[in-house]
C-alpha positions in Angstrom: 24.6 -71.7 58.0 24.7 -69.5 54.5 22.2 -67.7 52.9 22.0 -64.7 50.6 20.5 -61.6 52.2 20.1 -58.2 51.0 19.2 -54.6 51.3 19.3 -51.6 50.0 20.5 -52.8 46.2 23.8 -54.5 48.5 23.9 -58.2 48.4 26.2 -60.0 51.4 26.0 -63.2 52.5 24.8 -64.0 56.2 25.4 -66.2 59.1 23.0 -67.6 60.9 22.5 -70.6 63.4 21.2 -73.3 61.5 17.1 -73.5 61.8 15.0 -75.7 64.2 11.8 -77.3 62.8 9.2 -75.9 65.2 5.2 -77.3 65.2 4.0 -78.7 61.6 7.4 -77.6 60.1 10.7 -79.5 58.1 14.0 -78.7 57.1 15.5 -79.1 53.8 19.1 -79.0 53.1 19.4 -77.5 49.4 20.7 -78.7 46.6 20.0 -76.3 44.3 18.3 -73.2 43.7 17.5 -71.3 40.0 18.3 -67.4 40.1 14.8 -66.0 38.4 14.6 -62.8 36.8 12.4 -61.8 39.5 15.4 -61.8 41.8 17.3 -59.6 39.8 14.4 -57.1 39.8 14.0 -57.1 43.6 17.7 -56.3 44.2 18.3 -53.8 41.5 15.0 -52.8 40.1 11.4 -52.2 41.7 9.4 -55.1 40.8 5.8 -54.7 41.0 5.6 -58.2 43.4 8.4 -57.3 45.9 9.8 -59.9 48.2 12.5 -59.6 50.7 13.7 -63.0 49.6 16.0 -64.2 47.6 15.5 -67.7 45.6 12.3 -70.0 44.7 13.1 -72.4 42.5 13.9 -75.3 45.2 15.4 -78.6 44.8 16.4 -80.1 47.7 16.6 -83.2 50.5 14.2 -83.6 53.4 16.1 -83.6 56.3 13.7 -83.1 59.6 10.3 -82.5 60.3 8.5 -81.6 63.5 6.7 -84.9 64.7 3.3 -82.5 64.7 4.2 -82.3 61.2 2.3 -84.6 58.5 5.2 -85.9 55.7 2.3 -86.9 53.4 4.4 -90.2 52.8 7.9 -88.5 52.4 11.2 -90.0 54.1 13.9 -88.4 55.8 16.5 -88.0 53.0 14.0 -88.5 50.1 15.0 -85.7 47.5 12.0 -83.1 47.1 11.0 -79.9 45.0 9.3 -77.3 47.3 6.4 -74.8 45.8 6.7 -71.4 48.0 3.3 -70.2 47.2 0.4 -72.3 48.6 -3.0 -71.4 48.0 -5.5 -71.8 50.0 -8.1 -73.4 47.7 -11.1 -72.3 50.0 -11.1 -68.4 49.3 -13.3 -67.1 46.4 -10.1 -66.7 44.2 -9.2 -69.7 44.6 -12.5 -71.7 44.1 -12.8 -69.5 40.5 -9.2 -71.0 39.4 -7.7 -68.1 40.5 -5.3 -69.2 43.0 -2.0 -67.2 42.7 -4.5 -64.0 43.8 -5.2 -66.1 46.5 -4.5 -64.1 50.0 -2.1 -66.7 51.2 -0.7 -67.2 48.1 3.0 -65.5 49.7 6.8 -66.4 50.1 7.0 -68.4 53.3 10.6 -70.2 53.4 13.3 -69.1 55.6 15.5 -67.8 55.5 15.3 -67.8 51.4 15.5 -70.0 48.6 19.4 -69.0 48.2 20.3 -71.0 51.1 22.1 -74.0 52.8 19.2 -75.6 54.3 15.5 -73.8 54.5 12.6 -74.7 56.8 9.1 -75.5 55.2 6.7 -73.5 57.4 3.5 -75.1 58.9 1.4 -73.6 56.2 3.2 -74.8 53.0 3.2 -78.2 54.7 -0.3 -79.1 55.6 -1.1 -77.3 51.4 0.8 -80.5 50.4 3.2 -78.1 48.6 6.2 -80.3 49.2 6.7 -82.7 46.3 8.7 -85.9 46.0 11.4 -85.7 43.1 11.2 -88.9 40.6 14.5 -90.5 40.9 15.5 -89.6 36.9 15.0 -85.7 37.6 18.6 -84.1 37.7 18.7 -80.7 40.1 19.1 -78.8 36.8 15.9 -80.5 36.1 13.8 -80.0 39.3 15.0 -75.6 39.6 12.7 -75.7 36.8 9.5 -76.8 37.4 8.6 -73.7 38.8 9.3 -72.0 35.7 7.7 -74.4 33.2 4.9 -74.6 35.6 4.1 -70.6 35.4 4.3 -70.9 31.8 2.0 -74.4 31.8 -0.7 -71.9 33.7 0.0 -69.0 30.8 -1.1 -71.0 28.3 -3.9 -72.6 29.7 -5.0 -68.7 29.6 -4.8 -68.9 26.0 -5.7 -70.5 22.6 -3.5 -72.1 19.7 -4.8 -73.5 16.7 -1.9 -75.5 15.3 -0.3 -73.9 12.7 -0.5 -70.9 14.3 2.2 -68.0 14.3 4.3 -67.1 17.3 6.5 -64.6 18.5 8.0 -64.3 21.6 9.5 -61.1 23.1 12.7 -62.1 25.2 14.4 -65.1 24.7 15.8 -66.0 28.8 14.4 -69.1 30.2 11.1 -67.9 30.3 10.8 -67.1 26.6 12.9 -70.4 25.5 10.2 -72.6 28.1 7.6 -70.7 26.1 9.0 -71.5 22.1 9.4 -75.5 23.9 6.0 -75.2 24.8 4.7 -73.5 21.4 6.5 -76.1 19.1 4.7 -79.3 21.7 1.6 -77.5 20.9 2.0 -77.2 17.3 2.8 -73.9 16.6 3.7 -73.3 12.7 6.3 -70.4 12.7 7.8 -69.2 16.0 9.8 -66.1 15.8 12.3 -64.9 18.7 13.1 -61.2 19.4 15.9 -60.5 21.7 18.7 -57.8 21.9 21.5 -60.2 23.2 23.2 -62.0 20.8 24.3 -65.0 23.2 20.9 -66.1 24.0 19.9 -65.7 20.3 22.5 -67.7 19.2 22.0 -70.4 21.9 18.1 -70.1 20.5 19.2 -70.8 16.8 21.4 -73.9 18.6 18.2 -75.5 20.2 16.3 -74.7 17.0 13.5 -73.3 18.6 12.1 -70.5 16.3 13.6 -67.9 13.8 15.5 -65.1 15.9 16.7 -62.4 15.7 18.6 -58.8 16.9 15.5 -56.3 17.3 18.7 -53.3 17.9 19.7 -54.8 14.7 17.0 -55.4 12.2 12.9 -54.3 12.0 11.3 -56.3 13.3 8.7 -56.0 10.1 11.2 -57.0 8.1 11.1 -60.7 9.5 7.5 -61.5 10.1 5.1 -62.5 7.3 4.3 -60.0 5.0 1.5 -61.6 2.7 -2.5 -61.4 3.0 -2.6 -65.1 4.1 -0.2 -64.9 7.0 -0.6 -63.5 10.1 0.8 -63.1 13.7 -1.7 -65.1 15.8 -0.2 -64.7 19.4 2.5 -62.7 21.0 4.0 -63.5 24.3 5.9 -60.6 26.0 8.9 -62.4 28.4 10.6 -59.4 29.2 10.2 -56.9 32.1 10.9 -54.1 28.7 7.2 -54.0 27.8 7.7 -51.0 25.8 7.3 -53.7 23.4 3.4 -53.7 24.2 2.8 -51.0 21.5 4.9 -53.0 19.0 3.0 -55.9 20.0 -0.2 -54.4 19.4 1.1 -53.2 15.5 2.7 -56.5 15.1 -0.7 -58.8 15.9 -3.5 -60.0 13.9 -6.8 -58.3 14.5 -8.4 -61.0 16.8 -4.9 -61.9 18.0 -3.9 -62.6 21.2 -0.9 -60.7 23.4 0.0 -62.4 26.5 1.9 -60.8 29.2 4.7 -62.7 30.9 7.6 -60.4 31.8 7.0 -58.6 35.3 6.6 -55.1 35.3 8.1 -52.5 37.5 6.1 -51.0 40.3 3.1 -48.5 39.0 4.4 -48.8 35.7 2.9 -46.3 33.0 2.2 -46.5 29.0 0.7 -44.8 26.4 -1.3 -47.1 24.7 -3.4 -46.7 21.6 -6.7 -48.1 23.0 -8.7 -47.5 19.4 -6.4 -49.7 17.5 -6.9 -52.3 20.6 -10.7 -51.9 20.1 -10.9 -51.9 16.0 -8.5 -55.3 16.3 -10.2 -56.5 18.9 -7.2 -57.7 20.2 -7.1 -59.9 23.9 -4.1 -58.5 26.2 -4.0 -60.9 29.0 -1.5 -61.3 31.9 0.3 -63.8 33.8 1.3 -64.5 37.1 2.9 -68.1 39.0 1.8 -71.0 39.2 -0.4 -72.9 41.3 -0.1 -76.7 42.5 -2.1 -78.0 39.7 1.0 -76.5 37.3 3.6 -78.0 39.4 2.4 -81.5 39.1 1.7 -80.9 35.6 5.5 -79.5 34.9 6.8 -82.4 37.0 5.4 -85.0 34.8 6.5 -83.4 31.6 10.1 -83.4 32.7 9.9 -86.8 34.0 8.0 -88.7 30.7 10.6 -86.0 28.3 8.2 -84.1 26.7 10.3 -81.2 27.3 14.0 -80.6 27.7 14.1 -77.7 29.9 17.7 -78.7 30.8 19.4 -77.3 28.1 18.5 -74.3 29.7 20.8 -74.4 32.2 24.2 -72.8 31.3 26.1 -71.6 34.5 25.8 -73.2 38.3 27.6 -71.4 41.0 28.4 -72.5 45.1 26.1 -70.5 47.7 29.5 -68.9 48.6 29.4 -67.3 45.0 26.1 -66.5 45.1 26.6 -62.7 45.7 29.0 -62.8 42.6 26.0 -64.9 40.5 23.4 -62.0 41.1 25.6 -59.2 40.1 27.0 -61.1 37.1 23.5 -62.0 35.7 22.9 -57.7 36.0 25.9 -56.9 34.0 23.9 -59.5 31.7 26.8 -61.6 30.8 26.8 -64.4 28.7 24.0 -67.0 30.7 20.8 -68.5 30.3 19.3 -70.0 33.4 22.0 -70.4 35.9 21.4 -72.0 39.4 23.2 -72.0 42.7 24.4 -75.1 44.1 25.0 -76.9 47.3 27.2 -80.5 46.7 28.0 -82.8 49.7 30.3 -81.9 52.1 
C-alpha cells in the first residue's frame, strides 16, 4: 500500500503492508484527499502547527472495522468523510466552545491523509468523527468540508451587518470559501487581493468580489474613498501576514481583522499598537474546525447553498502525489487540487 511520506523538505512515496483494524478501529480505502496549504507549509516551510502528516481533507469508503468497534450505524462500503481532530468535549476548552484547543484535538490517521487506504483510530471512532457522505456529494465535494467547515467556525467568531464591506487577503480556497460565505451572508462590496493573476482571474470568473494585483496596483486606490464608506472587516487567508499592518491602515475604526492564513513558527511583527488602540480595532484569529462545523458544512453542500466545487481545478493519482506537492510550491496555475484513488 501507497502513501506519501516525507522528511527533511524530501517527499517519496512509501510502501507499506496494508493496515489491520486493531480494538475500536476501521479501515477506509480513499477516494480522495484535498492538498491544504497547511501541507505545503509543513514540507517546505515551518508552520506554526507542525504535523508529520501529510493529507486531511478525507473522502473515502468504509471498508473494515474491528468488531469492538461501534459503526454508529455505518455499513461496510458506505462512502464517508472522516474529521482528523476530535475533541474531547469534556475538558474546560472544550465545555467553553473552545474545542480545537482541546488537548486531544490532534492528527490521528495512519499512515496520512495522502494515502491508499487509512485506519480510523479508536479515539476518532468512539468521538463519532466519522460521517456518512449524502449520496449527491461528489469527492470534489466532500475534500471540502473540512475547509468550509474552518471557515463556518471563523465567522461564527465574527459580526456582519449586511451591507457590509469586505476584503479578503488571498484568494486560494480558503479566501474564495470565505467571499462564498461573505456574499450568503450579505456582504455589500467584497474586494479580493492577491498577487497571482490565475486565481484572480478565476475569482473575476465565479464573480465573487472586485480583485485585484496588490504587486500591481495600491491597494488605496481600489477601496472606497468617501466619508460614507468604509472597510468593515478584513480576513487575512494567507500565511504573508505582513499584510496585518496594511490591514490595520485599510480598516474602519471599530472594524474587525480576522486571521485565517497560518503563520510560521514564532513569527515576529512590528505592529503599531496605538493606531490598534485609537481604532479600536478587534484582531481575532482562527484555527479548524470542530464537529459542530463539519455537520454544518455538510449540509450546506448537500441543500446547495454553496458551490465549493468550482474550486477544484487539478486532481492527481496517489502515484503523482509527490509531483502534486512540489507543483503547488512552484505555485503553478491551481486552485484547490485533490489527489485521487479510482477503482482498480
Amino acid at each position: 500500500m501507497k502513501f506519501l511520506n516525507y522528511s527533511e523538505s524530501t517527499l517519496f512515496l512509501e510502501d507499506i503492508e496494508e493496515p489491520v483494524p486493531k480494538k475500536g478501529e476501521m479501515l477506509v480505502r480513499i477516494e480522495g484527499c484535498g492538498i491544504c496549504g497547511s501541507d505545503i507549509g509543513n514540507v517546505f516551510g515551518n508552520s506554526c502547527k507542525p504535523t508529520s502528516k501529510l493529507g486531511h481533507e478525507v473522502v473515502g469508503i468504509l471498508e473494515k472495522f474491528d468488531s469492538n468497534a461501534n459503526p454508529g450505524g455505518l455499513s461496510i462500503g458506505e462512502r464517508v468523510f472522516v474529521h482528523h481532530h476530535a475533541p474531547c468535549n469534556e475538558c474546560y476548552f472544550c465545555t467553553k466552545g473552545n474545542e480545537t484547543m482541546c488537548e486531544k484535538f490532534t492528527d490521528s490517521l495512519y499512515p496520512c491523509g495522502i494515502s491508499e487506504k487509512i485506519v480510523i483510530p479508536e479515539w476518532i471512532v468512539k468521538s463519532d468523527s466519522i460521517f456518512r457522505l449524502p449520496e449527491s456529494l461528489s469527492s470534489e465535494e466532500g475534500i471540502m468540508i473540512e475547509p468550509l467547515a474552518c471557515c463556518i467556525r471563523g465567522w461564527k467568531k465574527v459580526k456582519l451587518v449586511e451591507g457590509d464591506t469586505i476584503l479578503i487577503f488571498g484568494i486560494g480556497p480558503i479566501g474564495m470559501i470565505n467571499a462564498m460565505l461573505a456574499k450568503i451572508k450579505g456582504a455589500g462590496k467584497i474586494f479580493c487581493v492577491d498577487i497571482n493573476d490565475y486565481r484572480l482571474t478565476y475569482n473575476d470568473r465565479l464573480n465573487l468580489g472586485k480583485s485585484f494585483n496588490s504587486k500591481k496596483v495600491k491597494i488605496a486606490n481600489n477601496l472606497p474613498t468617501s466619508s460614507e464608506e468604509f472597510v468593515d472587516m478584513v480576513i487575512i487567508a494567507t500565511s504573508d501576514l505582513s499584510v496585518l499592518n496594511d490591514s490595520i491602515k485599510i480598516i474602519r475604526k471599530g472594524g474587525i481583522i480576522l486571521i485565517f492564513g497560518e503563520p510560521q513558527m514564532e513569527m515576529k511583527m512590528d505592529l503599531n499598537i496605538d493606531e490598534i488602540y485609537s481604532k479600536e480595532i478587534s484582531i481575532i484569529t482562527t484555527y479548524a474546525a470542530s464537529n459542530k462545523e463539519i455537520i454544518e458544512a455538510i449540509e450546506m453542500i448537500d441543500k446547495k447553498i454553496i458551490n465549493v466545487k468550482k474550486i477544484v481545478t487539478h486532481k492527481f493519482l496517489i502515484k503523482q502525489s509527490k509531483e502534486a506537492i512540489e507543483w503547488i510550491f512552484r505555485k503553478k496555475d491551481t486552485l484547490k487540487t485533490m489527489i485521487i484513488n479510482p477503482d482498480k
